[in-house]
mmCIF file of the N, C-alpha and C atoms, coordinates in Angstrom:
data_MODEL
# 
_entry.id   MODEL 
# 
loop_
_atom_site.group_PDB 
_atom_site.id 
_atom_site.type_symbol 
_atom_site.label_atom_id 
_atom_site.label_alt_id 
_atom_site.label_comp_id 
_atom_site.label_asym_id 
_atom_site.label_entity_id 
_atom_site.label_seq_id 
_atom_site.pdbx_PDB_ins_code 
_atom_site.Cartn_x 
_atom_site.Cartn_y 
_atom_site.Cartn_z 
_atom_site.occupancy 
_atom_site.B_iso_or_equiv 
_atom_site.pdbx_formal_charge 
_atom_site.auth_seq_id 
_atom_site.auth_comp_id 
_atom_site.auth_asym_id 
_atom_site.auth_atom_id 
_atom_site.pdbx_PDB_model_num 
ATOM 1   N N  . UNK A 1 1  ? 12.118 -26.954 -4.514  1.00 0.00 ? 1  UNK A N  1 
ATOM 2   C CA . UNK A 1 1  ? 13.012 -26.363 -3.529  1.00 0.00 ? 1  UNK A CA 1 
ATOM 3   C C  . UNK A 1 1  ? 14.407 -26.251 -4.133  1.00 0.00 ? 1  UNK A C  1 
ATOM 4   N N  . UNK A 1 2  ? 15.006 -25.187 -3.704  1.00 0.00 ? 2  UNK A N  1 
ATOM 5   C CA . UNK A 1 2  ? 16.559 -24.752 -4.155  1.00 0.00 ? 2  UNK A CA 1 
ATOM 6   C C  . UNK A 1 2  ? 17.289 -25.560 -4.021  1.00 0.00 ? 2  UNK A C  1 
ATOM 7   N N  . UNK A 1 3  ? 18.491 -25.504 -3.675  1.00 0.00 ? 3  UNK A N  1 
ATOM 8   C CA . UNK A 1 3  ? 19.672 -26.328 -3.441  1.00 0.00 ? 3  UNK A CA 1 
ATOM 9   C C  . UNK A 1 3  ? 20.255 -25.396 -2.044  1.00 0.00 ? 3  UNK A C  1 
ATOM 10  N N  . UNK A 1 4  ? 20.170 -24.450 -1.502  1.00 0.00 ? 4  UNK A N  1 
ATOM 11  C CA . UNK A 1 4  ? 20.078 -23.597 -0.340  1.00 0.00 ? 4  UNK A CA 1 
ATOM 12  C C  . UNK A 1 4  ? 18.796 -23.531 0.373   1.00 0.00 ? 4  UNK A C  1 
ATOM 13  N N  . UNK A 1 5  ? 17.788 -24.075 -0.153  1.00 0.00 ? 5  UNK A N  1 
ATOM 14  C CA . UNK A 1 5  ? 16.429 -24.376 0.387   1.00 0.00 ? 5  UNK A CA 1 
ATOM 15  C C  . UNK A 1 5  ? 15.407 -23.339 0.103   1.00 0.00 ? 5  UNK A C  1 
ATOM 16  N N  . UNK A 1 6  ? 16.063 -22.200 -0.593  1.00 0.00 ? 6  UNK A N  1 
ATOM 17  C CA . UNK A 1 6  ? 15.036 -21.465 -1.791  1.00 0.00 ? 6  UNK A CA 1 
ATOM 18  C C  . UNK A 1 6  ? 14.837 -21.605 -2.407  1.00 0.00 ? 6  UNK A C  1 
ATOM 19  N N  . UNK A 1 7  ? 13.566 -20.790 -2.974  1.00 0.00 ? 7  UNK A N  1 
ATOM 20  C CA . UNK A 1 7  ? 12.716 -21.022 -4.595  1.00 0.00 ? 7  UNK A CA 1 
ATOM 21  C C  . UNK A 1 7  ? 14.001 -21.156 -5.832  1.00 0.00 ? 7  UNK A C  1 
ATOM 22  N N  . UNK A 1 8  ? 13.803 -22.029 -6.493  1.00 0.00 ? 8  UNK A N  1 
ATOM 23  C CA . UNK A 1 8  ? 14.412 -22.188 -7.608  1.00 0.00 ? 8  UNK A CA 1 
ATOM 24  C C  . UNK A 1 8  ? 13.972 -21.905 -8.961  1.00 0.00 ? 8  UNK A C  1 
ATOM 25  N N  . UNK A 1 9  ? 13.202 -20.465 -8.317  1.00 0.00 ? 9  UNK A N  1 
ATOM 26  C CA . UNK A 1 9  ? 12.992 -19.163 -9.650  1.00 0.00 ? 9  UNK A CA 1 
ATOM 27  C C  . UNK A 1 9  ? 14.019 -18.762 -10.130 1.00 0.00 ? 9  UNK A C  1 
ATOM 28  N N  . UNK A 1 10 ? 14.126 -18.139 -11.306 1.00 0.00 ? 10 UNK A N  1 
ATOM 29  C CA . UNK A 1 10 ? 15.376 -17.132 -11.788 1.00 0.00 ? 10 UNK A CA 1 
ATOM 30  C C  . UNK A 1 10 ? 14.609 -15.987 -11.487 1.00 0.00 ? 10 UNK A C  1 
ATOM 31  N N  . UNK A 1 11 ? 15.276 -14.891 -11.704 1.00 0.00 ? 11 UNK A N  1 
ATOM 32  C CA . UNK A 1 11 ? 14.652 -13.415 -11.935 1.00 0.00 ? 11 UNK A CA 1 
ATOM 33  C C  . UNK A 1 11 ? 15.693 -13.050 -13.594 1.00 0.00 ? 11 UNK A C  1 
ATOM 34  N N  . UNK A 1 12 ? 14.502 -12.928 -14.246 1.00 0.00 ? 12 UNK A N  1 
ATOM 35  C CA . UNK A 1 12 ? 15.315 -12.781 -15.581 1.00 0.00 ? 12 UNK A CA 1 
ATOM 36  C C  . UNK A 1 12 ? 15.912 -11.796 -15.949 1.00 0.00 ? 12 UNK A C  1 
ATOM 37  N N  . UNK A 1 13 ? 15.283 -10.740 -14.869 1.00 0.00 ? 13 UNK A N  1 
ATOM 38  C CA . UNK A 1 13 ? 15.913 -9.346  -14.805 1.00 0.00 ? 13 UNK A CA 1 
ATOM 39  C C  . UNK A 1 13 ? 17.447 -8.812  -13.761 1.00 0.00 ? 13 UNK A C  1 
ATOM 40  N N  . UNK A 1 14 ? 17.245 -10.096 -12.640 1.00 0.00 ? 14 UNK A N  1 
ATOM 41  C CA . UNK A 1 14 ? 18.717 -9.573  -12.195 1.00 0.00 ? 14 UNK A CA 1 
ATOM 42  C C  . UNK A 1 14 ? 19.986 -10.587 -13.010 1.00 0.00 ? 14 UNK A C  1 
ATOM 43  N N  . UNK A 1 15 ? 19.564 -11.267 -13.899 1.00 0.00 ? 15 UNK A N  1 
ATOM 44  C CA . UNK A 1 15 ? 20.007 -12.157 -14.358 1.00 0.00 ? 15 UNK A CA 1 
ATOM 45  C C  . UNK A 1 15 ? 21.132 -11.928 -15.724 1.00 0.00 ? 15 UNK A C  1 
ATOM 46  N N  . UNK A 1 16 ? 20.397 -10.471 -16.171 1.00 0.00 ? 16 UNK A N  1 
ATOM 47  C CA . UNK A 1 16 ? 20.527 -9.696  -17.133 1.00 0.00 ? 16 UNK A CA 1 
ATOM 48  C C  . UNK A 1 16 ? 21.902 -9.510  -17.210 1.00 0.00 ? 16 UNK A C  1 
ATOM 49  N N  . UNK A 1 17 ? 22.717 -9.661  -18.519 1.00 0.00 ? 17 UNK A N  1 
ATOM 50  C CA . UNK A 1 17 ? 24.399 -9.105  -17.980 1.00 0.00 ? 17 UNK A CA 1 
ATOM 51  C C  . UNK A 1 17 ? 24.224 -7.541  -19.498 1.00 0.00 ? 17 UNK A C  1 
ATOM 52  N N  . UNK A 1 18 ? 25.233 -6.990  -18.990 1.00 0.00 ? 18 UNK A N  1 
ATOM 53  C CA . UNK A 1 18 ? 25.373 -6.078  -20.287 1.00 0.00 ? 18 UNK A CA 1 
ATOM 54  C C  . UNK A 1 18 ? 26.559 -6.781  -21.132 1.00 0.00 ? 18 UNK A C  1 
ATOM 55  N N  . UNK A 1 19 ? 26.290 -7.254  -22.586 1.00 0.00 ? 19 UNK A N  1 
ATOM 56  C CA . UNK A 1 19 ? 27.285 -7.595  -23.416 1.00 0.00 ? 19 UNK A CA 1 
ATOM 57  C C  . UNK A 1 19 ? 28.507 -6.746  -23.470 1.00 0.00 ? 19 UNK A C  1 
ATOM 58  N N  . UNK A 1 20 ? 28.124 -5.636  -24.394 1.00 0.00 ? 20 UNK A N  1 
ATOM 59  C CA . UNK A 1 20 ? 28.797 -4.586  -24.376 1.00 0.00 ? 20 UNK A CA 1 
ATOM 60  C C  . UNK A 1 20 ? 29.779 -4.484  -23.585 1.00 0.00 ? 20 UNK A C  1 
ATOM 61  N N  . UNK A 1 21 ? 29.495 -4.407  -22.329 1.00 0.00 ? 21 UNK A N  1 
ATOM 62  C CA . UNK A 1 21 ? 30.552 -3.696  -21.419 1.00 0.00 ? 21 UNK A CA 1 
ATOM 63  C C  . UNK A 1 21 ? 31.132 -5.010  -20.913 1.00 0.00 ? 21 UNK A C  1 
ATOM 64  N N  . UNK A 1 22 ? 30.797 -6.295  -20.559 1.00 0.00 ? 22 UNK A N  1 
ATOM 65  C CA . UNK A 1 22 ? 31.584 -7.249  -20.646 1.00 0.00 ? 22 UNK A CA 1 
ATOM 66  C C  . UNK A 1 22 ? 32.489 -7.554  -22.042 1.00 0.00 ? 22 UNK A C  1 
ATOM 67  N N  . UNK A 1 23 ? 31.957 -7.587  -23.057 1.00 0.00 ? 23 UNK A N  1 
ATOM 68  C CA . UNK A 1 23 ? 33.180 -7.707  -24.354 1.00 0.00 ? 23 UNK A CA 1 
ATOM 69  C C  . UNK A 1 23 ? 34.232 -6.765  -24.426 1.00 0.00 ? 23 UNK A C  1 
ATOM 70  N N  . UNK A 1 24 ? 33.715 -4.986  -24.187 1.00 0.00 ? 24 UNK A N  1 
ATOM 71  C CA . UNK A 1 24 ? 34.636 -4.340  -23.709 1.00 0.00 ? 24 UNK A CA 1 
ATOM 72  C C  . UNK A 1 24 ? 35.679 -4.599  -22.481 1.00 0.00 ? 24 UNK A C  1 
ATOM 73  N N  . UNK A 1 25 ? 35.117 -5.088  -21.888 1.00 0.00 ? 25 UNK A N  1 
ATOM 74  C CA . UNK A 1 25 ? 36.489 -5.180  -20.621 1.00 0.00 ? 25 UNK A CA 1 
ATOM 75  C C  . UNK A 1 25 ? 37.144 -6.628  -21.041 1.00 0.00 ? 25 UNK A C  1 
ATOM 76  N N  . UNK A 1 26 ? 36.520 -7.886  -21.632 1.00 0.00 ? 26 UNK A N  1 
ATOM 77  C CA . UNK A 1 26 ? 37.664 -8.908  -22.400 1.00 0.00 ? 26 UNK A CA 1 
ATOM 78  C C  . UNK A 1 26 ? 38.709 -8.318  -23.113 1.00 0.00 ? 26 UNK A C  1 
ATOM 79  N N  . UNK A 1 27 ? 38.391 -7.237  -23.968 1.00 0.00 ? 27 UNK A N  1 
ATOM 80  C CA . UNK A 1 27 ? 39.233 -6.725  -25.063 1.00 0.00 ? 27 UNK A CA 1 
ATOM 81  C C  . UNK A 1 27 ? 40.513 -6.054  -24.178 1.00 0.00 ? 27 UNK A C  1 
ATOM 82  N N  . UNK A 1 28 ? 39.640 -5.443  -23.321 1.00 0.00 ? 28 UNK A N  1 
ATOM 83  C CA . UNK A 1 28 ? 40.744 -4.686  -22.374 1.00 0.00 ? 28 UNK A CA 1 
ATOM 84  C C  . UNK A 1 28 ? 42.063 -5.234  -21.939 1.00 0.00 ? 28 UNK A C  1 
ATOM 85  N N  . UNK A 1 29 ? 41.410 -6.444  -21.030 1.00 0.00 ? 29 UNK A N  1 
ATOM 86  C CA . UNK A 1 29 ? 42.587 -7.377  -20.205 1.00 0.00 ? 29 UNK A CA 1 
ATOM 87  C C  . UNK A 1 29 ? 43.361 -8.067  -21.479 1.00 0.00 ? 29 UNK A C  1 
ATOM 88  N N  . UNK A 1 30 ? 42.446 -9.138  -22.908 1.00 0.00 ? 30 UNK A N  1 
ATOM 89  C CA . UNK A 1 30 ? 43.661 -9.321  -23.719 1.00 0.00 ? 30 UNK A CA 1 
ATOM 90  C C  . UNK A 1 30 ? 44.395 -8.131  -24.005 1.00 0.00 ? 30 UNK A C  1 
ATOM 91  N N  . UNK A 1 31 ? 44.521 -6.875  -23.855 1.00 0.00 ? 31 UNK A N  1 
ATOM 92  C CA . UNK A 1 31 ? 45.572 -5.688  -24.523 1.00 0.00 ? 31 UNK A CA 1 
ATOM 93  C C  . UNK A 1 31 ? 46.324 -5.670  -23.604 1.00 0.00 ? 31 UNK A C  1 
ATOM 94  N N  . UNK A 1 32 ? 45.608 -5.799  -22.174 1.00 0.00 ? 32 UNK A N  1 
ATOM 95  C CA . UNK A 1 32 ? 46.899 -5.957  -21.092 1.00 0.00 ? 32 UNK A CA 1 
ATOM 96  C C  . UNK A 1 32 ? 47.708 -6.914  -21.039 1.00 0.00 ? 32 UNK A C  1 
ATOM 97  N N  . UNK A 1 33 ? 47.509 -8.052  -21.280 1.00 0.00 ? 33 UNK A N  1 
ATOM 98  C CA . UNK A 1 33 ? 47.931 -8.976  -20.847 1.00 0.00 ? 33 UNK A CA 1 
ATOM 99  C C  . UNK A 1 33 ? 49.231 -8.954  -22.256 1.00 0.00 ? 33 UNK A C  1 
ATOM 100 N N  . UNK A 1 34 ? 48.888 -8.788  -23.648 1.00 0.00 ? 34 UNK A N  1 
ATOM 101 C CA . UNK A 1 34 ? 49.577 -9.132  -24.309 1.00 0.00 ? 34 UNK A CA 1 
ATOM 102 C C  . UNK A 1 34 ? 50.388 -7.840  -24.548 1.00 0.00 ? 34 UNK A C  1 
ATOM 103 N N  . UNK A 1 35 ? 50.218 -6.230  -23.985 1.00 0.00 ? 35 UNK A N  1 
ATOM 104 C CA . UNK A 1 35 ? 51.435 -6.188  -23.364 1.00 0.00 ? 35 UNK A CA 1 
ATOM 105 C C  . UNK A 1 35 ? 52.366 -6.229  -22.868 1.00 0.00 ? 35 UNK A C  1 
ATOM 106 N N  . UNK A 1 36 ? 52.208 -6.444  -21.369 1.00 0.00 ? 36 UNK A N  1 
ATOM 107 C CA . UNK A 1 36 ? 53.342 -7.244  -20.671 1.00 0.00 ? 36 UNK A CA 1 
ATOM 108 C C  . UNK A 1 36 ? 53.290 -8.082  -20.913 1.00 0.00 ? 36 UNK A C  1 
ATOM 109 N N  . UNK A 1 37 ? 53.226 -8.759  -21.812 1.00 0.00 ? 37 UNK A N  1 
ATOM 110 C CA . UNK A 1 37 ? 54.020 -9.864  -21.970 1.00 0.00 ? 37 UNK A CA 1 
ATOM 111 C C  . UNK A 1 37 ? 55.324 -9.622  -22.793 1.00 0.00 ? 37 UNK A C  1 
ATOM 112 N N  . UNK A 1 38 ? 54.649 -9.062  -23.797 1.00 0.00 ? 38 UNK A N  1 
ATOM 113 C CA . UNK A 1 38 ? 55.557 -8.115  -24.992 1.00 0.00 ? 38 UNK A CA 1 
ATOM 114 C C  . UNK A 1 38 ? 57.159 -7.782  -23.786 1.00 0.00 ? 38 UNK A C  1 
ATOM 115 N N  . UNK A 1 39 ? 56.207 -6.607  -23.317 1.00 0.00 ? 39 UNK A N  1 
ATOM 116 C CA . UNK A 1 39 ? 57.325 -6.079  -21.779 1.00 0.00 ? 39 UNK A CA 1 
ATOM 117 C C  . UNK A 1 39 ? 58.043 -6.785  -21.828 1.00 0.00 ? 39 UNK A C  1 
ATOM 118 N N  . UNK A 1 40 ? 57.748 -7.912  -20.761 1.00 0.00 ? 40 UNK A N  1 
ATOM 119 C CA . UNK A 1 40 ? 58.439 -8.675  -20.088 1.00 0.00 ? 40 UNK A CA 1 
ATOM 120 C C  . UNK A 1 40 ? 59.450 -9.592  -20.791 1.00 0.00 ? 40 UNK A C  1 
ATOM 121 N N  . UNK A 1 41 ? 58.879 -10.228 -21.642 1.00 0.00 ? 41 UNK A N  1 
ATOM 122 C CA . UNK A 1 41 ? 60.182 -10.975 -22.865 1.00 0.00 ? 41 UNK A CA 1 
ATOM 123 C C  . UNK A 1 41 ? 61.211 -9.674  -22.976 1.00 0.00 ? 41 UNK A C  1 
ATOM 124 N N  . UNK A 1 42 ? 61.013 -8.373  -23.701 1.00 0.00 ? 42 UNK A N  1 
ATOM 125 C CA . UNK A 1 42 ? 61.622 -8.081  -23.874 1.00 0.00 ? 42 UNK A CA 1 
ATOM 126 C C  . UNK A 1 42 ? 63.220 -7.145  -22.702 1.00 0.00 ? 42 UNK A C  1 
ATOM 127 N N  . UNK A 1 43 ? 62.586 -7.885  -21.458 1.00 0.00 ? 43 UNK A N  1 
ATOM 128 C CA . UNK A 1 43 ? 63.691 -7.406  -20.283 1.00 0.00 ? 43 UNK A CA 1 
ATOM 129 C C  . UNK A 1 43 ? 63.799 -8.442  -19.535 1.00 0.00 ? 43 UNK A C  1 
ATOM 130 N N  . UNK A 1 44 ? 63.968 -9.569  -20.438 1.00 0.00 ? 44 UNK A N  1 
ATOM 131 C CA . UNK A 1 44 ? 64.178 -10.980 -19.995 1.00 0.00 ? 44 UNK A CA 1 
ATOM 132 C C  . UNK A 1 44 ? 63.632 -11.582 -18.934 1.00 0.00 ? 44 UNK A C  1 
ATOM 133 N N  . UNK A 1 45 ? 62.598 -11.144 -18.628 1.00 0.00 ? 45 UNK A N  1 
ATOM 134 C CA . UNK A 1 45 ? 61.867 -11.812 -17.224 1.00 0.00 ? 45 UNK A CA 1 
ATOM 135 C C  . UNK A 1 45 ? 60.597 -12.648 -17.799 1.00 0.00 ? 45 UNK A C  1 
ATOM 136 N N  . UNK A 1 46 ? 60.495 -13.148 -18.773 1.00 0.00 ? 46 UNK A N  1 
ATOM 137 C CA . UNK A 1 46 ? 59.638 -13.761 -19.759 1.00 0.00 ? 46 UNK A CA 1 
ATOM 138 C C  . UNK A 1 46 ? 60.336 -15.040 -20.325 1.00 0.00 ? 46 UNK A C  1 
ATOM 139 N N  . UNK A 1 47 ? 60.470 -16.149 -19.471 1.00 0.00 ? 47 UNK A N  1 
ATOM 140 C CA . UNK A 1 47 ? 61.377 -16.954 -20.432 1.00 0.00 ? 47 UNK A CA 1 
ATOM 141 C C  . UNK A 1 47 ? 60.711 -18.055 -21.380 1.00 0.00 ? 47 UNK A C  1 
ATOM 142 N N  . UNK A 1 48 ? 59.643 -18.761 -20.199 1.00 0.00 ? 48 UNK A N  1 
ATOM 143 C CA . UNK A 1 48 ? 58.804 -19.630 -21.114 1.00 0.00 ? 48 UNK A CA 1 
ATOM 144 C C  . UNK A 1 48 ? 57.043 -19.189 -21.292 1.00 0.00 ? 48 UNK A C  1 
ATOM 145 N N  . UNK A 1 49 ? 56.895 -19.174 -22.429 1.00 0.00 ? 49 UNK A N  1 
ATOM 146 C CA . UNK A 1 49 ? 55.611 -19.385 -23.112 1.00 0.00 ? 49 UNK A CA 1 
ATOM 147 C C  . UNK A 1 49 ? 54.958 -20.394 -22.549 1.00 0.00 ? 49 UNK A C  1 
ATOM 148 N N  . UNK A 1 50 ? 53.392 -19.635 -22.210 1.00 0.00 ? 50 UNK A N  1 
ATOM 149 C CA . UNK A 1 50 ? 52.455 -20.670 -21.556 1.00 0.00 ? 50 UNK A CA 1 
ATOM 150 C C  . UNK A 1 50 ? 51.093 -20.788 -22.495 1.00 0.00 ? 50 UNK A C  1 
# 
């Protein structure tokens, strides 16, 4: 029994992720992110490094 009180099958198929398009969208947000940051230091609203 589950832990919600269902079968504690997987389905290996909804389980499935696409690499690809998850590594693509990591790459994405680090480019965003280390833009504004860039930005932001450089119009002083960036003071401390985290």
């Amino acid at each position: 029994m589950g832990v919600f009180g269902g079968d504690a099958k997987a389905d290996p198929a909804a389980a499935a992720v696409d690499l690809k398009t998850l590594h693509a969208r990591i790459v994405a947000l680090a480019l965003e992110n280390d833009f504004l940051e860039g930005a932001l230091s450089k119009a002083g609203m960036l003071s401390v490094k985290q």
